[in-house]
FINUPA-288048 format. One record per atom (N, C-alpha, C): residue in one letter; x, y, z. Coordinates in steps of 0.02 Angstrom, whole numbers, plus 50000, padded with zeros to 5 digits. Layout:
FINUPA-288048
AXYZ
...
This chain:
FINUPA-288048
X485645029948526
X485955029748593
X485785023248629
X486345020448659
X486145012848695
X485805015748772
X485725009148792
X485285013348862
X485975011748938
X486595011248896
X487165011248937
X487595016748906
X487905019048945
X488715020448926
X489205015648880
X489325008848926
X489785003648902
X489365000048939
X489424993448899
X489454986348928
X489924982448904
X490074979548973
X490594973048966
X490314966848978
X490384964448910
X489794958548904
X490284952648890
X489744947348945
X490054941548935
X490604938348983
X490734941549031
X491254939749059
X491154934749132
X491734931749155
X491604929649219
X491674933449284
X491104935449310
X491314942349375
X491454939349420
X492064940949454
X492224938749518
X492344946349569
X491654943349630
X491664948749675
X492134947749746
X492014950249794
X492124946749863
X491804941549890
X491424940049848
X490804935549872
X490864930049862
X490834930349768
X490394923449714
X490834928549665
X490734921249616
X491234919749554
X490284918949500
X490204923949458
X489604920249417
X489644924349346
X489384921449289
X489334923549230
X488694929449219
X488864935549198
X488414943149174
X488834947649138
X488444949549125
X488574957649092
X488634962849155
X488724969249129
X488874975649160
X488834982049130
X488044984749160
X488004990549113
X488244995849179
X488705000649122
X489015005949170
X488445012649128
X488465015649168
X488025024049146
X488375028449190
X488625035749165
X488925039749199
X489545037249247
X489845034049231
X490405031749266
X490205027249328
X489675023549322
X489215019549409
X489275012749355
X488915007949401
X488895000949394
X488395002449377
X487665003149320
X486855002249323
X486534996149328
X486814991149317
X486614985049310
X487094978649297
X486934971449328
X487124968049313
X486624962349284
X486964958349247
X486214952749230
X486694949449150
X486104944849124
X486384941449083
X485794945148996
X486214946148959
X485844948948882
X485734956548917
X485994959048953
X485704968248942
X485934969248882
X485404975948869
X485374979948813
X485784981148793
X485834985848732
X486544987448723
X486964994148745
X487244993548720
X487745001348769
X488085005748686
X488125012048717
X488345017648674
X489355014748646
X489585008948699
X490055007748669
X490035001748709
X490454995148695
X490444988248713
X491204985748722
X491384981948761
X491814977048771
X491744970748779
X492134967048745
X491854958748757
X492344957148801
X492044951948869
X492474950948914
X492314943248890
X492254939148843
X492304933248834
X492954930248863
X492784922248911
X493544919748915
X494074924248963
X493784929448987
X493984933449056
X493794934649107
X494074936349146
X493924938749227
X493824942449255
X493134949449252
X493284951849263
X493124953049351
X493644958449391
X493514960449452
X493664966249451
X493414970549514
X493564977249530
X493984979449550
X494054986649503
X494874990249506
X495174987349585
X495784989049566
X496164988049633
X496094994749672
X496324993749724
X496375000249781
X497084997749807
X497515001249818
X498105001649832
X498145006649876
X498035004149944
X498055009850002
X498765008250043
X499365008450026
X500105011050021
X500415012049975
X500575018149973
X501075017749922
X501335025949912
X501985028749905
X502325034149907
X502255035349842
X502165041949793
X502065045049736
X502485052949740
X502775054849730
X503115059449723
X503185065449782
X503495061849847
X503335065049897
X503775068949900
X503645073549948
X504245082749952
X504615082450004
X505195082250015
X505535080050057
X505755088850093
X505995089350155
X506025093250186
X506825099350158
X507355095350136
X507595095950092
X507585100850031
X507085099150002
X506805103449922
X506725095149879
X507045089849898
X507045082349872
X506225081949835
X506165077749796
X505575077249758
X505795067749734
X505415064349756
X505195056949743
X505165056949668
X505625053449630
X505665055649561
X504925049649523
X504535048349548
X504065045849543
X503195049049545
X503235051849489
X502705056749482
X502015053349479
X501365059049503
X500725056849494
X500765053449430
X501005057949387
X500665056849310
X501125047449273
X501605048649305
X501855040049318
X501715035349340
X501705037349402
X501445032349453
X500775030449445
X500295035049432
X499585032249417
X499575027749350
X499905032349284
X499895025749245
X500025019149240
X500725017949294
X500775013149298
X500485007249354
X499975012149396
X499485007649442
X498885005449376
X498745010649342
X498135006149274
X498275002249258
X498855003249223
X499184995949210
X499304991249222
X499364991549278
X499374985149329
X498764981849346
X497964986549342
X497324983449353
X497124988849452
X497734992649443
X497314996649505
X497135004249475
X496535004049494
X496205012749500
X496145016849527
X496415014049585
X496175020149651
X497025018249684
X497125023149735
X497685021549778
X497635028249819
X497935026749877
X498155030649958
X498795030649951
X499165037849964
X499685040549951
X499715043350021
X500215048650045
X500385053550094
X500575060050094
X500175062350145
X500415068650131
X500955070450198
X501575072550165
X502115071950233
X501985076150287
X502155076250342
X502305083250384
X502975083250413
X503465089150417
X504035087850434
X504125088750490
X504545087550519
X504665088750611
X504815094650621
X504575098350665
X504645106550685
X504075108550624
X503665106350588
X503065109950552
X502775105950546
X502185114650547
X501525111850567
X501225107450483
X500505105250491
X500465101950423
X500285104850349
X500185111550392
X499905118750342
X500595117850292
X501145117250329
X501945121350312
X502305115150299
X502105107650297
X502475104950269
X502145102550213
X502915100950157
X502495099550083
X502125105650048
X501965110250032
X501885115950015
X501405111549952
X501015113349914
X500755110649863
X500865104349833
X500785100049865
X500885090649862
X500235091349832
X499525092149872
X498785090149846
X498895092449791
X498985096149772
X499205100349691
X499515097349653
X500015096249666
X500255090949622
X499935084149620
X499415079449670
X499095074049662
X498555076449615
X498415082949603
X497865083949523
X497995081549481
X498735078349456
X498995078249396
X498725071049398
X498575066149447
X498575057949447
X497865056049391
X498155049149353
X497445047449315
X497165042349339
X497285040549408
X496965037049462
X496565042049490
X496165037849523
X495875041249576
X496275040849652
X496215043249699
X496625043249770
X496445049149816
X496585046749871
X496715048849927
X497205048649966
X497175050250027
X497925053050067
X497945048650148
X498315046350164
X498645045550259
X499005053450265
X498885052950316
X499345060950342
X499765057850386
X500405059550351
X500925054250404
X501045062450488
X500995057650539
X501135062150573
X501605061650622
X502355065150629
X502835065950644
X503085072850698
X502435076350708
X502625081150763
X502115083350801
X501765077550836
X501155078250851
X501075085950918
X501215091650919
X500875095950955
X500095097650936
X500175100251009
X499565102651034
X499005106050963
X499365111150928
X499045113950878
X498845110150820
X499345104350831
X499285101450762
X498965096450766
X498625091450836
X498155087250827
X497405090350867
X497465096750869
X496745100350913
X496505103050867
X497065105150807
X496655112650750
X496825109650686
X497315107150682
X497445104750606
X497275097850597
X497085092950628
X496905084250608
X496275085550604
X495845089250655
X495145089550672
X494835093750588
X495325096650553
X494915101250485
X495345095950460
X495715091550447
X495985088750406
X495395082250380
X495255079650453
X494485073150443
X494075076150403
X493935082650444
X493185086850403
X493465088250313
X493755087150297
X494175087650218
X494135082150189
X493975075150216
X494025070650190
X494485063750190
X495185067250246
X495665062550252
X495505059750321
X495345053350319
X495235050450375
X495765045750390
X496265046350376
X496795041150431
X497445044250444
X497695041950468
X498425044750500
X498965038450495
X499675039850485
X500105036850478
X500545039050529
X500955032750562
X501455033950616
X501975029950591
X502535032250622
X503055027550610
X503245027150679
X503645019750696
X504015019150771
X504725015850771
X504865019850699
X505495017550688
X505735025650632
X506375027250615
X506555033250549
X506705037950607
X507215039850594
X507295048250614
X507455051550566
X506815057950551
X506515060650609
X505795058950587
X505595053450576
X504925051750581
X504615049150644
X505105046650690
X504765042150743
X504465044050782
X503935041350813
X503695044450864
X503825042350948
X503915044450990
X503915041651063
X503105036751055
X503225034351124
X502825028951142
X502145033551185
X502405040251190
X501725046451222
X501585049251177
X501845052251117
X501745054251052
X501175050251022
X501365044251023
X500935038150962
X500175038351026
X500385038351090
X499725039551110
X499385044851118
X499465051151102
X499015057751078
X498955055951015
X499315052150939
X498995052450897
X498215050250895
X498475043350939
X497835036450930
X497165041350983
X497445043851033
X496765047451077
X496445052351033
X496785055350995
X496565061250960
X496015058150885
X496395053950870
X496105047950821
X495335044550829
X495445043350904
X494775040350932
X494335045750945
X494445051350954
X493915056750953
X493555061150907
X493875059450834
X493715061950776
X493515055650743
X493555049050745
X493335043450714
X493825043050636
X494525043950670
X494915042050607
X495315036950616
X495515032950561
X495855027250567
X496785027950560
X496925022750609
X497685024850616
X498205019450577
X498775018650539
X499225014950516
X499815014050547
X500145009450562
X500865011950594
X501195003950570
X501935009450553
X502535005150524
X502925004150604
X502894994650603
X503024993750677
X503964991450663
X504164995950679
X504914992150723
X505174995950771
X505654990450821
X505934995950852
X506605002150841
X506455005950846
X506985011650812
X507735011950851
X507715009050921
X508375009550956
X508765000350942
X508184995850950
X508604991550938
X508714988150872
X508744992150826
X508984995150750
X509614994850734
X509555003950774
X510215007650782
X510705004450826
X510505000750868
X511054993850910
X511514991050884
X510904986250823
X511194980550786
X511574985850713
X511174992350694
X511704994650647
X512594995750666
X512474999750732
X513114999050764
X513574995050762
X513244990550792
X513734984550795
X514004982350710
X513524981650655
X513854978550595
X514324983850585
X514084989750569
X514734993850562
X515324992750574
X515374993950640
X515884990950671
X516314984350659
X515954978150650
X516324972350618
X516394972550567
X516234978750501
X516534979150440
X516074975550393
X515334976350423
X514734971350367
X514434976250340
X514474978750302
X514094985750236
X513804982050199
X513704974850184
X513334974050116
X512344975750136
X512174976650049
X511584976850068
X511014967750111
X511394963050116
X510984957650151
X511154960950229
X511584962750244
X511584967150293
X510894969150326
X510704974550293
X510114977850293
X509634974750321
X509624968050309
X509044960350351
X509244962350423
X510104959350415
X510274958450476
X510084962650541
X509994967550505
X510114974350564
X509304977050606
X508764972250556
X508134971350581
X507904967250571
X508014959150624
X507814954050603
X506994953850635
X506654948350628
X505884948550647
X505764949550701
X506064951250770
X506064952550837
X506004958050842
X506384961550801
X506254970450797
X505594970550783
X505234969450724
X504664971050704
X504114968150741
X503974962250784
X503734957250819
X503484962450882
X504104963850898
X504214968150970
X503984975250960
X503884978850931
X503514984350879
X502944984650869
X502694979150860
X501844976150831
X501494975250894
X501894971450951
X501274970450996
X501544976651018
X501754981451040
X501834987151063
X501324993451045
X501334992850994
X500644996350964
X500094995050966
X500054985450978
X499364985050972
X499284985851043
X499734984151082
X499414988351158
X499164993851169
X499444999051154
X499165005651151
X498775007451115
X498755004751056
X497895006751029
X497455001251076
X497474996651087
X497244993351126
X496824997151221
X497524998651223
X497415005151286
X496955009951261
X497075012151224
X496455020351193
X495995015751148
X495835011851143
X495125009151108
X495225013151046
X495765010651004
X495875014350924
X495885007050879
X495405010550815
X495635004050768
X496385005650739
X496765000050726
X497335001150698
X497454994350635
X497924997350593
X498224992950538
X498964992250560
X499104988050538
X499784986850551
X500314985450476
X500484991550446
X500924991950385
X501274986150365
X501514981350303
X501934978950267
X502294973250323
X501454969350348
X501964963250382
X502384958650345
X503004956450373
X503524953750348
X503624945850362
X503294943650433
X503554938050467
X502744934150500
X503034930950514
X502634926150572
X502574929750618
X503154931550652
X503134935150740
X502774940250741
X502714942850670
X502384949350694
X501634946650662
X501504943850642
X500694941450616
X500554939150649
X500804934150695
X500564931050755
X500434935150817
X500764940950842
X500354946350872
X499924948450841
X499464949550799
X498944953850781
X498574947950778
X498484940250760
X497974935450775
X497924935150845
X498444935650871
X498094934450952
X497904941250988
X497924946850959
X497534951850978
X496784952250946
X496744949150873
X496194949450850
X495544942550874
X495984939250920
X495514933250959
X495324936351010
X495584942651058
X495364943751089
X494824948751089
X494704952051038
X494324956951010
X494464963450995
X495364964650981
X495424972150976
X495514972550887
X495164979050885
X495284979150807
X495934981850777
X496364976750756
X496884979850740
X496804973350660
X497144976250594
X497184973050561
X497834973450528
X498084968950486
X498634967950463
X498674967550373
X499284969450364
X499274974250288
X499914968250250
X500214965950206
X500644964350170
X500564964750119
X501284963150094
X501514966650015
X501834962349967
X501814959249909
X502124954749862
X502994953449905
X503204957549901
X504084954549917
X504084951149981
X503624952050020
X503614946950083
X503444939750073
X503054936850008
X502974930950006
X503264929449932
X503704934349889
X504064931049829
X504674932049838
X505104936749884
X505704940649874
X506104938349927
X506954938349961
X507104935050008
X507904936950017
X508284936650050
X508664937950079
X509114934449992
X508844930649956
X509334930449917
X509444934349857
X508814938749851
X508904944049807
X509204950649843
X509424950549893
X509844956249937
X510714954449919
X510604950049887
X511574948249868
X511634948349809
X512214950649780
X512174947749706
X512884953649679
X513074951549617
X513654956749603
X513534961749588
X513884965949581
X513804972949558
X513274978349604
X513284976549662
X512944977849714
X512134978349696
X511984973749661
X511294973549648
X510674969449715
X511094967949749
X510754969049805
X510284974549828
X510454980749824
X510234986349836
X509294988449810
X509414983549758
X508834986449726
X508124982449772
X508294978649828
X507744975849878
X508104976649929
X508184981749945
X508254984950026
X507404988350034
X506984986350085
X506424989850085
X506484988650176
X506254991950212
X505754989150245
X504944989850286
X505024984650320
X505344979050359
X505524977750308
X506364972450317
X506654969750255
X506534963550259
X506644958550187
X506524953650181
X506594947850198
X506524944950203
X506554938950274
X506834930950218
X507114925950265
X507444920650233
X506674920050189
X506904915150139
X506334911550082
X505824907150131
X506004902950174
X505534898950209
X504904902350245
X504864910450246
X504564914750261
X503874915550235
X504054914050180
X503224914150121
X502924912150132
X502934904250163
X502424899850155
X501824901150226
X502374904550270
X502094907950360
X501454915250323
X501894915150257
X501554923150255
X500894923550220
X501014916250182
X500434913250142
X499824909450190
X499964907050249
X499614903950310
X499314908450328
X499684917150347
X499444921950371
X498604925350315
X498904924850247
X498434928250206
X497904922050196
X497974916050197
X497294910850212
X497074912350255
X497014913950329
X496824912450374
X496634919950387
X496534925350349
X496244931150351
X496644936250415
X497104934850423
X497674939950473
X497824944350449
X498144941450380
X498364948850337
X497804946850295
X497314953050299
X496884953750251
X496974958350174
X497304962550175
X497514967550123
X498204967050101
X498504968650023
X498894966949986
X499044973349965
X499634976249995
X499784982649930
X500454982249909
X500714988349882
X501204986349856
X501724990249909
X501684996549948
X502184999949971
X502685001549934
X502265003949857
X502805007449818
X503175014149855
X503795011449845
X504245018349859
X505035017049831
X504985021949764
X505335020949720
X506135025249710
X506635018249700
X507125024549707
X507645021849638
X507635024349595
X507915023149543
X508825018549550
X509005012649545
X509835010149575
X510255013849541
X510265019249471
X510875022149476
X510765030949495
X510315030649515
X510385038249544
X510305038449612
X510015034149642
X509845033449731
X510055029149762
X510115021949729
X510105014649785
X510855016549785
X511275017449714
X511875016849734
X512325024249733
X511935028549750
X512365033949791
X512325036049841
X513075036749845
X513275035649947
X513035044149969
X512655042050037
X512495048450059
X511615047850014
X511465046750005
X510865045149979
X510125043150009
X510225046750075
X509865043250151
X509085043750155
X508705046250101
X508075047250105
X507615038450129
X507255037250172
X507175030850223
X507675028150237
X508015029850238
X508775025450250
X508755026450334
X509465021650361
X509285022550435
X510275025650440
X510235031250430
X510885032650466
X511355036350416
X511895038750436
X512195041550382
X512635036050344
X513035039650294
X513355036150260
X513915032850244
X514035024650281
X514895024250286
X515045023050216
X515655025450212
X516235022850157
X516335016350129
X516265013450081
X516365005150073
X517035006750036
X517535001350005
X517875000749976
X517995002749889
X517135000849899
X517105002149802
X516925006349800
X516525010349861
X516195018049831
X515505019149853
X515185013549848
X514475008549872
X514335012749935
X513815013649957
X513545016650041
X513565012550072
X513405010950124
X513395003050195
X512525003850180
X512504997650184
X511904996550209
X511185001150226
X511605004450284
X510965010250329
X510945015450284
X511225017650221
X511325022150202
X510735023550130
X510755015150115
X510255012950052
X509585014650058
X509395019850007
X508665021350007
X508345016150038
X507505016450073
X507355008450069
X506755012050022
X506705005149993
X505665005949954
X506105001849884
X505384999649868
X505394997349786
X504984997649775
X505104998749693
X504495001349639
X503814993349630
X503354993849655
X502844989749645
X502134988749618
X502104997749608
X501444998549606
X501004994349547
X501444992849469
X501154992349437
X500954982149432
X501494979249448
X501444972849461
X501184970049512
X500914973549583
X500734971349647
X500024965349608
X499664968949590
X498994963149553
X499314957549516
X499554957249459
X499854952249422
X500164948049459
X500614949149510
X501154945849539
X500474940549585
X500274945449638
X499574940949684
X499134937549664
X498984940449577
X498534934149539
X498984929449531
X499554930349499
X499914924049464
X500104918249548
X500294921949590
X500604916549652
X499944915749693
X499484918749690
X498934913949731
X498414910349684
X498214916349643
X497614912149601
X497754907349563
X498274909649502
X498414903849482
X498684896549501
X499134898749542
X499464893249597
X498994890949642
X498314891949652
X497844889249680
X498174891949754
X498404896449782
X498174896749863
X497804900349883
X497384904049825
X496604907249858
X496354907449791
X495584910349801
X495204910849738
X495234915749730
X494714916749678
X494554922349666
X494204927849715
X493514927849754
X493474931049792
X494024934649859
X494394928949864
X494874929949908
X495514935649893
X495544935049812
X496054939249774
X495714946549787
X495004947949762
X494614951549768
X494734956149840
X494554954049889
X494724955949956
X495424957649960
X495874955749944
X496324955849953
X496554962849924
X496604962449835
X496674966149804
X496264974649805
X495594975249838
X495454982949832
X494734981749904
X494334975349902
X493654975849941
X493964977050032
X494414972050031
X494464977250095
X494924983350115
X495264982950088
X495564990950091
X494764997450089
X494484994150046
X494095000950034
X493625001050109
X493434994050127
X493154994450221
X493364997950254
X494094995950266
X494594999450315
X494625003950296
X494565009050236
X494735015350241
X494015019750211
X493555020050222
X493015021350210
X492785021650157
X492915018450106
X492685017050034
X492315012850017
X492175007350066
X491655003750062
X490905006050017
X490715001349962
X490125005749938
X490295008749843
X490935012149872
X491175015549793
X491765011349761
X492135009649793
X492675006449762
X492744997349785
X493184993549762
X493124986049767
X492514983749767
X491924984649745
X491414981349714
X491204981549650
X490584976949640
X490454974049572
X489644976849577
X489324981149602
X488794979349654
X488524986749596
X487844987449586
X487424995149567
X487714997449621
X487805005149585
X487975010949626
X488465012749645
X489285005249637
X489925006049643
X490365010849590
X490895013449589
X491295016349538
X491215010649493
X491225010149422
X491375006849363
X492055006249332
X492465003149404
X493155003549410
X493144995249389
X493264993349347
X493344985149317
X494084984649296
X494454978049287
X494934975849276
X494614968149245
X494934966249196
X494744962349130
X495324957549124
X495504949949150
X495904950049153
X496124943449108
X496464941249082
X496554935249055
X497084930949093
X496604925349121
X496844921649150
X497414916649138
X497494915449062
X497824911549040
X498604914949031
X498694921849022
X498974924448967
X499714923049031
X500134919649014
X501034918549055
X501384923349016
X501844925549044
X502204932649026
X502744932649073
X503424937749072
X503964939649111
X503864943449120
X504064946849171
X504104951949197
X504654955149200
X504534961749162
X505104962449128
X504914972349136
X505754978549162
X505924983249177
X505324987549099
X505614985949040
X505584988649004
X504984989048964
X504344984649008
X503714983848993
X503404989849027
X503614990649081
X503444992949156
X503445002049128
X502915005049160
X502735012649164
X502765016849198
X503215014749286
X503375016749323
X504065024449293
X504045026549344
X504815030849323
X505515027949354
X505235023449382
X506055020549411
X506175017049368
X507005014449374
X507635012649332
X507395004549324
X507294999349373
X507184994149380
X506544992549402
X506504984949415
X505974981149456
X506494975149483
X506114977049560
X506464968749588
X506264961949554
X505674961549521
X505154955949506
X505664954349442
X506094957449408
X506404956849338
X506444949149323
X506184947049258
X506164938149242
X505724933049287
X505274936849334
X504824934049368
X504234932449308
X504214924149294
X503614921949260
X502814923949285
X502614925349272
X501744924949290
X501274922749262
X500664921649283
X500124920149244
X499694921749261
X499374926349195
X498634930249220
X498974937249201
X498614940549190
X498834948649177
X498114953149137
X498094958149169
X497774962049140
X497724965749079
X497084963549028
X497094965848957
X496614971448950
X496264974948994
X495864979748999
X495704984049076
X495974989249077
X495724993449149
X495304997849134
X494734997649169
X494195003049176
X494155007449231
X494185012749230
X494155017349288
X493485022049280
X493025021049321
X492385025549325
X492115024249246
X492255019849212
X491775019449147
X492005018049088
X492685021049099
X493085023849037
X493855018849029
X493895017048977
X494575014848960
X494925016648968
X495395014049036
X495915017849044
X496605015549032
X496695008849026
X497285005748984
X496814997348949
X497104998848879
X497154992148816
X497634989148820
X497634983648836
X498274980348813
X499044984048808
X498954985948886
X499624989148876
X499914996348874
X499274999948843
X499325005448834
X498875011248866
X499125016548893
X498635020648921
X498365025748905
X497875024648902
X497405030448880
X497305034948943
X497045033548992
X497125040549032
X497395043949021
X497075049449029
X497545057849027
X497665061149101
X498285060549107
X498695066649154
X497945069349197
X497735069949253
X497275075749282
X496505072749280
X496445063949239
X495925062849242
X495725060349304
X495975058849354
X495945056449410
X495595059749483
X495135058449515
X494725061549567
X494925061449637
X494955066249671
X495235064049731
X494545061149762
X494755055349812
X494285051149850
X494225054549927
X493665059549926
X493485060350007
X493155055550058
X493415054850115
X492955049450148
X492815054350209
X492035049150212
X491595052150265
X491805045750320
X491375047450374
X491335044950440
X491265037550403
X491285031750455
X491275024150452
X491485021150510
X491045014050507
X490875010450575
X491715004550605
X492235005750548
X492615000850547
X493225005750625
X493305014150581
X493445018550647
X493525018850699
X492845018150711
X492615019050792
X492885013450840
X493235015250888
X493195008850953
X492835004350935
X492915001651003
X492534993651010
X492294995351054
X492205000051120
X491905000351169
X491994998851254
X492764995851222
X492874992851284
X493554997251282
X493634997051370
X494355000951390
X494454998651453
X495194999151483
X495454996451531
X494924998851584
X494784995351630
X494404997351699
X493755000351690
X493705000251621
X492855006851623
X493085013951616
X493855017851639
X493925022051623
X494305024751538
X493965027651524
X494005029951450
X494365035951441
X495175037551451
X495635044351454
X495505046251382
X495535042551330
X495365047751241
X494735050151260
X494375050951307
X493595053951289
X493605062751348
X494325061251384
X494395067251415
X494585075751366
């Protein structure tokens, strides 16, 4: 018997920190040691000539959610997690829905049940969409004590949205249990304005879809929220920034000292209003939003992720297969509106699922366009990719480190290795990838999850159900700041 589990010997570790050459003895699924010549282990990997860093954490992303309907997200745990290994993430934050007019007992009926099946590990946002009395006094307050510490808002979707008194009983209620809040910022009426109006002049295509929420919507959304958590002394994230306007509100809230942080996603700095056109209505397959913004956009979005604004990278998988969803009319699941008639058959615009499948390329894609392309290092990828997500959401400690005592969640990566990106590589359950013929460089040749091999080169070994759900306890990132308008403190009534 070795005096490890596994060691991965030889490799170059890159933490949040420092970039330095060791080994890694894992025991029982933990980090036991790092250093240079440890002993040997009951089984070995050579990380010669690789990179390794810690699993990813992917705290957005939709997995086979239950729609109010009887609808089912044709994107299953047992998919979707394989194809986050694959990609070099281990862990990920999913949702658990609640529908409007029910409570959270009664919406989604056995979702956690079905997240048994994931060979990730994960946890949950509780999106919340009908905030009464019962449901943030009796059901959020046992929901923290369970382990789910954050909440999801939207200020845009019907019937997800919330009023502007709504979003403030979430955030008061938030600040009194020490849970952390997310919110997808746009505005929801002047949306439905600008959808109006294209309708009306006869514009259905999917570049449309830009049109109808350009960066003012989302801009105007962002500082709106950060006021009011601002007002109730709540930490907040700010979902899948898209633009400048809206990153530039959350730096100048974060100069002044409110904790609000900011989240983006690969298609905001690779993807662009010109993959929203194309024949055969393949546009459709990058309708997400916030939607994608002209190409000159990247480089604002790339300023934003240097300069630590947007600190976290996910993917905001939400997957809708183009010949069973993007392109059938009436097809409105995130969509904003019902469904007009086009000429060929096609839905308008508002009608197009939004989300795309990302989960498994979000790492590859952010290694290949920053690291390799030199606009951050490695530590920086690190942070990016799982160390601070796991801050912000109380994982700090177990997940995104390299450190004794962390999960033995490793990703092995070969830096050299250029590749396409290509549908039919991919382990997801959806039909496509927007990324299709996107070159890269760098890709993952080994994922470790808690110890164990969980994809070779490609292939996954996880089994269906091996995956742990992640409870989080209390944390200091939560809590206020301390300060509130005038000295008087209304969340503490």
């Amino acid at each position: 018997m070795g005096d490890f589990d596994l060691v991965v010997r030889g490799g170059t570790l890159a933490s949040a920190a420092e970039v330095f050459e060791a080994d890694i003895g894992i025991k029982d699924g933990v980090i036991a040691a790092l250093g240079r010549n440890l002993s040997r282990g009951a089984e070995e990997v050579s990380a010669k000539g690789l990179i390794v860093t810690p699993g990813g954490l992917d705290s957005h992303c939709h997995i086979e959610e239950i729609g109010q309907d009887g609808t089912v997200q044709e994107e299953s745990f047992s998919s979707g997690s394989a194809a986050a290994l694959a990609g070099g993430t281990t862990s990920f934050i999913c949702f658990l829905p609640q529908w409007k007019g029910y409570s959270l007992a009664d919406s989604a009926p056995g979702y956690e049940e079905q997240a048994k099946r994931s060979r990730a590990d994960y946890s949950f946002h509780q999106i919340i969409t009908d905030p009464t009395a019962e449901v943030m006094e009796k059901e959020v307050p046992a929901l923290v004590q369970r382990g789910i510490r954050s909440l999801k808002v939207f200020l845009t979707y019907d019937p997800l949205r919330l009023t502007d008194g709504e979003f403030l009983r979430v955030l008061a209620t938030a600040r009194r249990l020490g849970a952390f809040v997310t919110v997808h910022c746009e505005n929801f009426d002047a949306i439905g304005w600008r959808i109006e109006a294209l309708l009306k002049a006869g514009l259905t295509d999917p570049l449309q879809h830009a049109w109808s929420r350009p960066p003012v919507v989302e801009r105007e959304a962002t500082h709106r929220a950060i006021a009011l958590a601002e007002l109730v002394d709540q930490p907040i994230q700010v979902f899948h920034v898209s633009c400048e306007d809206a990153a530039a509100e959350i730096a100048a809230a974060r100069a002044r000292g409110v904790k609000v942080w900011g989240e983006t996603c690969p298609q905001y700095f690779t993807l662009s209003h010109d993959d929203l056109q194309g024949a055969d209505f393949t546009g459709a397959k990058a309708v997400c939003s916030p939607a994608l913004r002209e190409r000159s956009e990247h480089a604002r979005i790339w300023r934003r992720i240097q300069d630590g604004t947007l600190d976290v990278v996910t993917s905001d998988h939400c997957g809708f297969s183009f010949a069973t969803a993007k392109k059938a009319a009436g097809s409105s699941a995130y969509g904003t509106g019902a469904a007009a008639q086009r000429p060929d058959g096609m839905p308008a615009f508002n009608a197009i699922p939004n989300g795309v499948p990302g989960i498994e390329t979000r790492l590859p894609v952010l290694f290949s366009e920053g690291v390799s392309k030199g606009r951050i290092d490695l530590p920086t990828f690190v942070k990016l990719s799982s160390a601070n997500a796991a801050k912000l959401f109380g994982l700090a400690g177990r997940k995104g480190t390299l450190a004794p005592g962390g999960d033995a969640d490793l990703v092995l990566w070969d830096p050299d290795r250029e590749t396409t990106i290509a549908q039919e590589r991919l382990h997801h359950a959806i039909d496509y990838t927007p990324w299709e013929g996107l070159p890269v460089k760098g890709w993952p040749s080994i994922t470790i999850r808690r110890g164990e091999i969980a994809v070779q080169e490609g292939e996954v070994l996880a089994a269906p159900g091996s995956g742990r759900f992640l409870s989080r306890g209390p944390y200091a990132l939560a809590r206020g700041s301390g300060r509130v308008p005038d000295g008087f403190d209304a969340a503490a009534l």
